[in-house]
Structures are given as structure tokens and as C-alpha cells.
C-alpha positions in Angstrom: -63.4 -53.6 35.1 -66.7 -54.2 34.3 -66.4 -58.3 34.6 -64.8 -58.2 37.3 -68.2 -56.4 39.1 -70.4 -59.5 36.9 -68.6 -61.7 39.0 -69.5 -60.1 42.5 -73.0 -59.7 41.4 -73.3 -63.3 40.8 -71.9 -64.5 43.7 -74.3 -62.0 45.4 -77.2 -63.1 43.1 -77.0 -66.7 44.7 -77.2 -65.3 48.3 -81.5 -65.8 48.6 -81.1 -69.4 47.5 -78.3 -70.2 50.1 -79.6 -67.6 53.1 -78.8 -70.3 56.3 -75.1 -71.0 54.3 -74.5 -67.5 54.0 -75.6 -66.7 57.0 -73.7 -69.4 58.9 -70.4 -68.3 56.9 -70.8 -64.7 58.3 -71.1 -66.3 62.0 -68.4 -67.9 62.1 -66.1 -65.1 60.2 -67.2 -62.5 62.5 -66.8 -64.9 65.9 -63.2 -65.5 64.6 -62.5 -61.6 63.9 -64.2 -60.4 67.0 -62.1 -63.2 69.1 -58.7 -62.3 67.6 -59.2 -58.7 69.5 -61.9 -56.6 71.1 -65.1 -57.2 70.6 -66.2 -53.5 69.2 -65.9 -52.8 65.8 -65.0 -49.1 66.1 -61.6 -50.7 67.9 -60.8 -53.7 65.9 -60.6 -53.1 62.2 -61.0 -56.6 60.9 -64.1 -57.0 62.7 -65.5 -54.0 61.2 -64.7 -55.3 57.5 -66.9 -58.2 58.2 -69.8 -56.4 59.4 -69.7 -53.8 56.5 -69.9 -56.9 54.3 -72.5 -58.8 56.5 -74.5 -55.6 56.4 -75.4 -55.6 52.2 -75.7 -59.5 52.5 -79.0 -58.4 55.2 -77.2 -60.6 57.8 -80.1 -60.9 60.5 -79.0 -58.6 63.8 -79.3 -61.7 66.1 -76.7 -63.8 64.1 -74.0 -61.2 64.6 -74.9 -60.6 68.3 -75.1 -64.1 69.1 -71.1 -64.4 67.3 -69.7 -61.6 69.2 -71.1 -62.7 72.3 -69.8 -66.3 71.3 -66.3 -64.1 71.5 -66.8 -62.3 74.3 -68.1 -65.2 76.5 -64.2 -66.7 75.7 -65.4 -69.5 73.5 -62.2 -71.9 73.4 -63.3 -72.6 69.9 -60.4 -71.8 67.4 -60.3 -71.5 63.6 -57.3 -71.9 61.4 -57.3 -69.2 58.8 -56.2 -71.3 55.4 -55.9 -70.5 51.6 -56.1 -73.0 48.5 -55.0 -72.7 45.4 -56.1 -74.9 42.3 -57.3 -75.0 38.7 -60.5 -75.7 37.1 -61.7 -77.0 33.7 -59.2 -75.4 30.7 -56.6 -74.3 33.2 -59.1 -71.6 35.1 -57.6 -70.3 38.2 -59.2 -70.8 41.7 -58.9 -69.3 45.3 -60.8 -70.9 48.4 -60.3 -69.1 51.4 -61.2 -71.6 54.5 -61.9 -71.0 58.1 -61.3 -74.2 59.6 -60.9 -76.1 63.2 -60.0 -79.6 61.5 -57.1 -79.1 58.7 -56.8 -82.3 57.6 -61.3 -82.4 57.1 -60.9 -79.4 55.0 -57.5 -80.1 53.4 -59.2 -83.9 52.3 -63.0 -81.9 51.2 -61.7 -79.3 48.9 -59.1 -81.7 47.4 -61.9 -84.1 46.7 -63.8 -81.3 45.6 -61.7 -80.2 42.7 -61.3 -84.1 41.9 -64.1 -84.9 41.4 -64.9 -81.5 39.2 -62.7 -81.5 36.7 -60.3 -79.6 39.0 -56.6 -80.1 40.8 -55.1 -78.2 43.7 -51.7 -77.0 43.2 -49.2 -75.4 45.7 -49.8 -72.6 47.4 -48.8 -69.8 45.2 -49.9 -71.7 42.1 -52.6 -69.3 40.7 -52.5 -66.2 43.3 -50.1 -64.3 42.0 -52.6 -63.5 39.3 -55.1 -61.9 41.3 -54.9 -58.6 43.2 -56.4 -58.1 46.8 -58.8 -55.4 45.8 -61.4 -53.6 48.3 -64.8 -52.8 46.4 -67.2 -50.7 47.3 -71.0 -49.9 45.1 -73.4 -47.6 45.6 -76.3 -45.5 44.0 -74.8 -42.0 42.6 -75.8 -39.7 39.8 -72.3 -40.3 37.9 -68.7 -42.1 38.3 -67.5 -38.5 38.1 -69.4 -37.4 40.6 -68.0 -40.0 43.1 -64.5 -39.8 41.5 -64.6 -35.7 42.6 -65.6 -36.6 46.1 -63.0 -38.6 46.9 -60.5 -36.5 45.4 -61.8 -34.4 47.5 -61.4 -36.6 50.8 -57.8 -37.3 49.2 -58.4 -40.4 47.6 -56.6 -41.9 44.8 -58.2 -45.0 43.7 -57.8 -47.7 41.0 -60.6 -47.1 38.9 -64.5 -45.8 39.0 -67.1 -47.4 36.8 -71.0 -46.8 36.0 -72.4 -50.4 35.8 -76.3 -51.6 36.5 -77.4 -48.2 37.7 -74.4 -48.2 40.5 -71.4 -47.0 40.7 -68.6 -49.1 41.8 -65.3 -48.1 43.2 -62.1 -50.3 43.1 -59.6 -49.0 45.7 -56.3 -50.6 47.8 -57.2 -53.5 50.2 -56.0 -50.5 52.8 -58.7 -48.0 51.7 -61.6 -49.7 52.4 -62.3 -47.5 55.7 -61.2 -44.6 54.5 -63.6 -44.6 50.7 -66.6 -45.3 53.1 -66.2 -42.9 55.3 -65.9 -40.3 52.4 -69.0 -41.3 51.4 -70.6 -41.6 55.1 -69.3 -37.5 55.7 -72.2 -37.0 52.9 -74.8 -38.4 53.9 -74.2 -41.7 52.0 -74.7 -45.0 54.3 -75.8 -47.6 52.1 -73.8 -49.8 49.7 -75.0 -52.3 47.2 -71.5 -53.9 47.5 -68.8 -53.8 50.3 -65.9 -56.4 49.9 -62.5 -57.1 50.3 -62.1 -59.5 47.5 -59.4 -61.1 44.6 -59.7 -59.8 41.3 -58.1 -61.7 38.9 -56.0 -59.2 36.6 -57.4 -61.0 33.2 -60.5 -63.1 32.9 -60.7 -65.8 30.7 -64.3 -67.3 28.9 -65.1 -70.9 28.8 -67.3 -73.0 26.3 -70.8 -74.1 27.5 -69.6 -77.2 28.7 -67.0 -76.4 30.1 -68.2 -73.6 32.1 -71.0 -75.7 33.1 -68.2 -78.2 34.7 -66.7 -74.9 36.3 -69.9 -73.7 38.1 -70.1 -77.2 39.3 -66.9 -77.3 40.7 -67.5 -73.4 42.2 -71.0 -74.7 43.9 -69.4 -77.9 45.5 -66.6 -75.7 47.0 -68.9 -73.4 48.2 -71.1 -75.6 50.1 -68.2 -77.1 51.9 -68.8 -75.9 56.0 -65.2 -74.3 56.2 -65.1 -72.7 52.6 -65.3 -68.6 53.4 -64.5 -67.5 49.5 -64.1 -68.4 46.6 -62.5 -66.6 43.9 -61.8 -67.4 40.5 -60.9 -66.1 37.1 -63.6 -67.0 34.6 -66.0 -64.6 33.4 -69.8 -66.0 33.7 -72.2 -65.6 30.9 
């Protein structure tokens, strides 16, 4: 699974050109978890997922504070949770999670976003039944066996455990997430290069020059779209 980890590293590579963006993203994610039930992370789940992953992008203490307070106050703000499914240059699959309080703004941006990329939307179903909701989880260790003992030992059976860059990363069910951390928290370990809840596609695909430049193009404008959360796609970046 090592492209699937290139992949996350590049999307995590990008993060100190586009601080504010990320930043902003992680807001309004964790407003939106923290309003759908109590404000405390140790009581609702979702909202803990987000702040796992805010905390190896260095989200800034005061944006997350000034989000769940945003919640608590009883903000009448709402976000629509939606997914989009399309295809970019030489049939590449693409995801884009949105958080969204306009539909038809965000349905009308991304569609004009693959458009004018070499991309199309399809229907919903289109391209995700070829990825695989996947929680993934990196941190420093001496060896992949070494973490694949220790969770054996906290009872874990996960999909797979690679050495890559110096890290070790752990690919486990969506519903493990909690439970792999906190095997790694009873010793000692509380630091992660990488905590996500993402889709990995089940096989990547490699695109020429060009046409991987047109792909990143078409990645980049998605991203920069206000309600795009995600995006996740199936080509492997050189």
C-alpha cells in the first residue's frame, strides 16, 4: 500500500502553502461535528475524529475553540453533508466530499470545476464503489513488526502495516480508528505523523505528463472551492 500513503503525504505536503484554507476547512468540519451532538470530544465520536486529524495538520488552538464555541453558543448555521462523484483526464476516478449551506452554489462550482478541467461528474455511485473507507494512522516506531505485535496484543486485526519514509503506517477498518490510537496512547505513544479517515482507491492508475498535469489542475481547483472538505482520487502522483 505504499501509493496509497504517497498520496496522503502529498495532500499533506500542500498544507503550508494553503494554511488559512486548511485551516478554515477544519473550522467549519469541527463546528458541524461538535453541533450534531455534545460539544466534548470524549462524548461525541465524530467530533473527536476531526480533532485527531486537526491535531497533525497543527490546527492553531483558538480556531477549534472559537468552532466549538460557534456550536455551543447554538449557531442556527447548518451544513449539508454532500458527496460527488466524477472522472478526470483518461477516465481517473474522483471523490469530493462537501460541507455546504447553499446546494445548488456547490452543486453548480464543482460541476464547473470538472468542466472546465478536463473532468465530468457522474451519478452518485459512479466511481465509489472502487474505493474503500479506510482509517490511517502514521507514526515514528522502530519496525512494522513491532507495531503489528502491539496491536495484536491490544486485539487488533488490521488490514495491513508498512515501513515507509522513516514511519510506519497502519491501515485499519473505518471503525478502528479509536481503538489503534489508543493502543498506541497505553504506551506512551501520543504523536502521529498521519491520522485520517480517508478513501483508498483499491488500484491506482499512472497518468502521462500531460495528462497528470491536467489532473492536478483539476484536484487544485476543487480543492480551493469554500465547501470542498476532501478530495480523493485514484491516480498515483509522481
Amino acid at each position: 500500500m505504499g501509493r496509497k500513503w504517497n498520496n496522503i503525504k502529498e495532500k499533506k505536503a500542500s498544507k503550508d502553502a494553503n494554511t488559512s484554507r486548511i485551516y478554515a476547512k477544519f473550522g467549519r468540519e469541527i463546528y458541524v461535528a461538535a453541533k450534531q451532538g455534545e460539544p466534548d470530544p470524549e462524548s461525541n465520536q465524530s467530533l473527536k475524529v476531526v480533532l485527531e486529524r486537526a491535531k497533525t495538520y497543527s490546527v492553531p488552538k483558538n480556531i477549534i475553540d472559537r468552532a466549538i464555541e460557534k456550536a455551543k453558543g447554538g449557531s442556527d448555521e447548518n451544513y449539508d453533508e454532500l458527496r460527488y462523484e466524477g472522472f478526470g483526464p483518461n477516465g481517473s476516478m474522483i471523490i469530493v466530499d462537501t460541507l455546504t449551506n447553499n446546494v445548488n452554489r456547490t452543486v453548480a462550482e464543482v460541476r464547473s470545476a470538472f468542466n472546465k478541467n478536463n473532468g465530468n461528474m457522474g451519478v452518485s455511485g459512479a466511481v465509489s464503489y472502487m474505493f474503500d473507507a479506510t482509517a490511517v494512522i502514521g507514526l515514528e516506531a522502530k519496525s512494522a513488526d513491532d507495531v503489528l505485535e502491539l496491536l495484536m496484543e491490544a486485539d487488533l486485526d488490521v488490514r495491513d502495516v508498512i515501513e515507509e519514509d522513516e514511519s510506519v503506517i497502519v491501515y485499519a477498518e473505518p471503525d478502528q480508528f479509536h481503538a489503534v490510537q489508543e493502543a498506541f496512547k497505553n504506551v506512551g505513544i501520543t504523536e502521529f505523523s498521519v491520522a485520517e479517515l480517508t478513501m483508498l482507491a483499491q488500484n491506482d492508475v499512472e497518468l502521462t505528463e500531460e495528462s497528470q498535469s491536467q489532473f492536478e489542475k483539476l484536484i487544485d481547483a476543487l480543492e480551493d472551492l469554500e465547501d470542498v472538505q476532501q478530495v480523493y482520487h485514484n491516480v498515483d502522483l509522481q
